[in-house]
C-alpha positions as a Markdown table, in Angstrom:
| # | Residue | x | y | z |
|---|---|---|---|---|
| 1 | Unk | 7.0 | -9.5 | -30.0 |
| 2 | Unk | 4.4 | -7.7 | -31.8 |
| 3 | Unk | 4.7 | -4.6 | -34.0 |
| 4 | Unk | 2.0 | -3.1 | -32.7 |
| 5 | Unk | 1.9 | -4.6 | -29.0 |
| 6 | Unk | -2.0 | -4.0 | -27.3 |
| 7 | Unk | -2.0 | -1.8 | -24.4 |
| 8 | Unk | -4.1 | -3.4 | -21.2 |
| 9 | Unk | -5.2 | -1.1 | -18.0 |
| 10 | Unk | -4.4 | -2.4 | -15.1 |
| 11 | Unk | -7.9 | -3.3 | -14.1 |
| 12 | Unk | -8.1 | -5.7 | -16.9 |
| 13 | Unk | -4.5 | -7.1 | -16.2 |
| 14 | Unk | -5.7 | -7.7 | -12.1 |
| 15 | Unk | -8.6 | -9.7 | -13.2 |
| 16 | Unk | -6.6 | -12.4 | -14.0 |
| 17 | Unk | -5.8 | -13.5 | -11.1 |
| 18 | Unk | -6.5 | -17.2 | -10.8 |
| 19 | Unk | -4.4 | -20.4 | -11.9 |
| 20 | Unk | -6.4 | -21.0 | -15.0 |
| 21 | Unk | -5.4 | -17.6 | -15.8 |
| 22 | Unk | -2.9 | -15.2 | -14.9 |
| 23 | Unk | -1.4 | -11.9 | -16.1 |
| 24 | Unk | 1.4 | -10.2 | -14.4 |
| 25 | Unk | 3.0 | -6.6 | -15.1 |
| 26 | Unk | 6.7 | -6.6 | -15.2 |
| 27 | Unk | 8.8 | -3.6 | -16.2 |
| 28 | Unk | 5.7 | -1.9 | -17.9 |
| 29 | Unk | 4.6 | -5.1 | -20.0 |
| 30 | Unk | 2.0 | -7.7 | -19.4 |
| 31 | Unk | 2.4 | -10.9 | -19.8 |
| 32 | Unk | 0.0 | -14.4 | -19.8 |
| 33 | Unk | 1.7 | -16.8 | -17.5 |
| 34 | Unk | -0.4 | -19.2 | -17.7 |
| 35 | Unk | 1.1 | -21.8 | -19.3 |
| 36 | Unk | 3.7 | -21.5 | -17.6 |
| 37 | Unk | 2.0 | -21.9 | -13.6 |
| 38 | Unk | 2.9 | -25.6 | -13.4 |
| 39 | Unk | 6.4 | -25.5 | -14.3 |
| 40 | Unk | 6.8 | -22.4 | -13.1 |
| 41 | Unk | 10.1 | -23.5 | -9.9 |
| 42 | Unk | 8.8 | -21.3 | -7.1 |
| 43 | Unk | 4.9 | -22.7 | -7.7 |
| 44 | Unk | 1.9 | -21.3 | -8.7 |
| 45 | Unk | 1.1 | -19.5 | -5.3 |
| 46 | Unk | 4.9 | -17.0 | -6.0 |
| 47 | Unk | 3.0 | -16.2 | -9.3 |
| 48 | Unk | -0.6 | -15.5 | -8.0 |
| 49 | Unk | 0.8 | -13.6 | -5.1 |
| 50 | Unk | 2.1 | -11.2 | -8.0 |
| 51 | Unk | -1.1 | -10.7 | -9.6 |
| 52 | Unk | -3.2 | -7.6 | -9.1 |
| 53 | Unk | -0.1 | -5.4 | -8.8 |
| 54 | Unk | 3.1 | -4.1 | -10.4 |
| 55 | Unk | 5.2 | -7.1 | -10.1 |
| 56 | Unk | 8.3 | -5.9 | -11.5 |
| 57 | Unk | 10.2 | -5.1 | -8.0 |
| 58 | Unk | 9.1 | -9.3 | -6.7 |
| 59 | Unk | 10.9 | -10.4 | -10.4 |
| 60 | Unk | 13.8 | -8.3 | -9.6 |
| 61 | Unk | 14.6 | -9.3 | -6.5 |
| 62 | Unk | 14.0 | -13.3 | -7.2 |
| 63 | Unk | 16.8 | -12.1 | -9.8 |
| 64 | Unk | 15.9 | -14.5 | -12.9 |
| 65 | Unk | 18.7 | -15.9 | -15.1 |
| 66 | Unk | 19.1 | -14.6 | -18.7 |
| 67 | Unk | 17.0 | -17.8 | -19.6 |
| 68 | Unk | 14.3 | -16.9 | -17.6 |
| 69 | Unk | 14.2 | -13.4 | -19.1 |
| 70 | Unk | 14.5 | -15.0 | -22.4 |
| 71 | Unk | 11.5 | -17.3 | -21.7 |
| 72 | Unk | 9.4 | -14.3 | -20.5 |
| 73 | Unk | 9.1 | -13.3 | -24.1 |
| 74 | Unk | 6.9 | -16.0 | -25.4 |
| 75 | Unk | 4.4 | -15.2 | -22.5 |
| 76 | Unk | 4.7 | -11.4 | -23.8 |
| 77 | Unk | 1.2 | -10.1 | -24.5 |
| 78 | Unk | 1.1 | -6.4 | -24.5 |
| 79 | Unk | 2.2 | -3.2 | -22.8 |
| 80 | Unk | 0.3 | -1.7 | -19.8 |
| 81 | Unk | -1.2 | 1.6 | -19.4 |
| 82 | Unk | 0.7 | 3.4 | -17.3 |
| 83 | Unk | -2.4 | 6.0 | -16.8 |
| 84 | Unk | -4.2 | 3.1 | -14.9 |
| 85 | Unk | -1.8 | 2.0 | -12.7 |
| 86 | Unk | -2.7 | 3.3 | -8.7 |
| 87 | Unk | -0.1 | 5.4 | -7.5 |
| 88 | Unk | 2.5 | 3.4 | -5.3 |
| 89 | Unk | 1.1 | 3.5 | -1.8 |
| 90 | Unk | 3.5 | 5.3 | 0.4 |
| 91 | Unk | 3.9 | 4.2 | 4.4 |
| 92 | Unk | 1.8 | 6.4 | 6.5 |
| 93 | Unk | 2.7 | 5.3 | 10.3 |
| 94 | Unk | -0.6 | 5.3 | 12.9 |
| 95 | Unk | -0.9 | 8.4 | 14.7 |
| 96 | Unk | 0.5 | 8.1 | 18.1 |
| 97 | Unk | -0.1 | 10.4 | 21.2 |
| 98 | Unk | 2.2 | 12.9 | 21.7 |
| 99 | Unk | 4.6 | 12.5 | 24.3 |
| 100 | Unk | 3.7 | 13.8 | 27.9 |
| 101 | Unk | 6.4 | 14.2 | 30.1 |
| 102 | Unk | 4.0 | 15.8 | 32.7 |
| 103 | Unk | 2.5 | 12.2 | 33.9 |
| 104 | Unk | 1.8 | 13.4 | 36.9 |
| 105 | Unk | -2.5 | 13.7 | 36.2 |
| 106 | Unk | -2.2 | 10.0 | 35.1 |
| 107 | Unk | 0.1 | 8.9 | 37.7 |
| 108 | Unk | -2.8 | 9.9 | 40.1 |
| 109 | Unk | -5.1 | 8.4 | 38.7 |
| 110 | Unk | -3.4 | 5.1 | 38.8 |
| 111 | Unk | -2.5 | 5.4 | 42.5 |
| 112 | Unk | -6.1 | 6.2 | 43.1 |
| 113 | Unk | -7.3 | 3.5 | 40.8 |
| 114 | Unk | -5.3 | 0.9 | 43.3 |
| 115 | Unk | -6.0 | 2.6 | 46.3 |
| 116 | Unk | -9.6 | 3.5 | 46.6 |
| 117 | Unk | -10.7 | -0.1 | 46.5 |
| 118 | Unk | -8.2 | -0.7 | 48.9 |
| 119 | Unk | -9.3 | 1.5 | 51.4 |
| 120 | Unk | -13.1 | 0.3 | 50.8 |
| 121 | Unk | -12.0 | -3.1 | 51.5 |
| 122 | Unk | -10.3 | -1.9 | 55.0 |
| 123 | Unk | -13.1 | -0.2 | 55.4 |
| 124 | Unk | -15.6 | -2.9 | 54.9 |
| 125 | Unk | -12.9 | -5.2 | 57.1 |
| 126 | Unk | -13.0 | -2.7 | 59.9 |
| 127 | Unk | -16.3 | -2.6 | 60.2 |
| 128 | Unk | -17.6 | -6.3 | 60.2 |
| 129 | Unk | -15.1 | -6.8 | 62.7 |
| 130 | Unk | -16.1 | -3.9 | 65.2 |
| 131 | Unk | -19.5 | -5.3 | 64.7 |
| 132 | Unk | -19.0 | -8.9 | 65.0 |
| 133 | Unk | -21.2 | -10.0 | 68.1 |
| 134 | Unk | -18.9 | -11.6 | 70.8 |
């Protein structure tokens, strides 16, 4: 490794994104993987799919062999700025309607919903055949 290793932000890092070229941030550190894409064992698409994105937690739980952390050292490029890396998005479920245990409004509705047109077909029934010429 470098004595003075260069520091990349994370914009620079995501923009190589692309077989020909790919960077990936593991444990703080960039590295150029692109040598490595066609012998990589998973394929080129588990190491794209890392790009663009803090990629230590997909390495982790792949959990690499002592060799494959040894190998990661020759595709060692620099450090990342950790002032330029987006906050960790956190889960935010949808907004759902709170619970109504009064349904009664809706449950009239419903019943009307079915019933009116039923009724206007009777209706309509009742009078073609009171109608009807004999």
């Amino acid at each position: 490794m470098a004595s003075d290793p260069k520091v990349h932000t994370f914009e620079e890092v995501a923009n190589h994104n692309k077989t020909k070229d790919c960077w990936l941030i593991i444990s703080g550190k960039v590295y150029d993987v692109t040598p490595f894409m066609d012998d990589h064992p998973g394929g080129d698409e588990v190491l794209l799919s890392a790009t663009g994105k803090d990629a230590t937690n997909d390495f982790e739980d792949v959990g690499h062999s002592d060799s494959a952390r040894e190998m990661m050292e020759k595709y060692y490029i620099g450090e990342i700025d950790p002032k330029t890396v987006p906050a960790k998005r956190t889960y935010i479920p949808p907004q759902q309607t709170p619970y109504n245990p009064d349904k009664t409004p809706e449950f009239v509705i419903k019943i009307l919903q079915f019933l009116v047109p039923l009724l206007i077909l009777g209706l309509a029934i009742a009078v073609r055949h009171y109608t009807k010429k004999e």
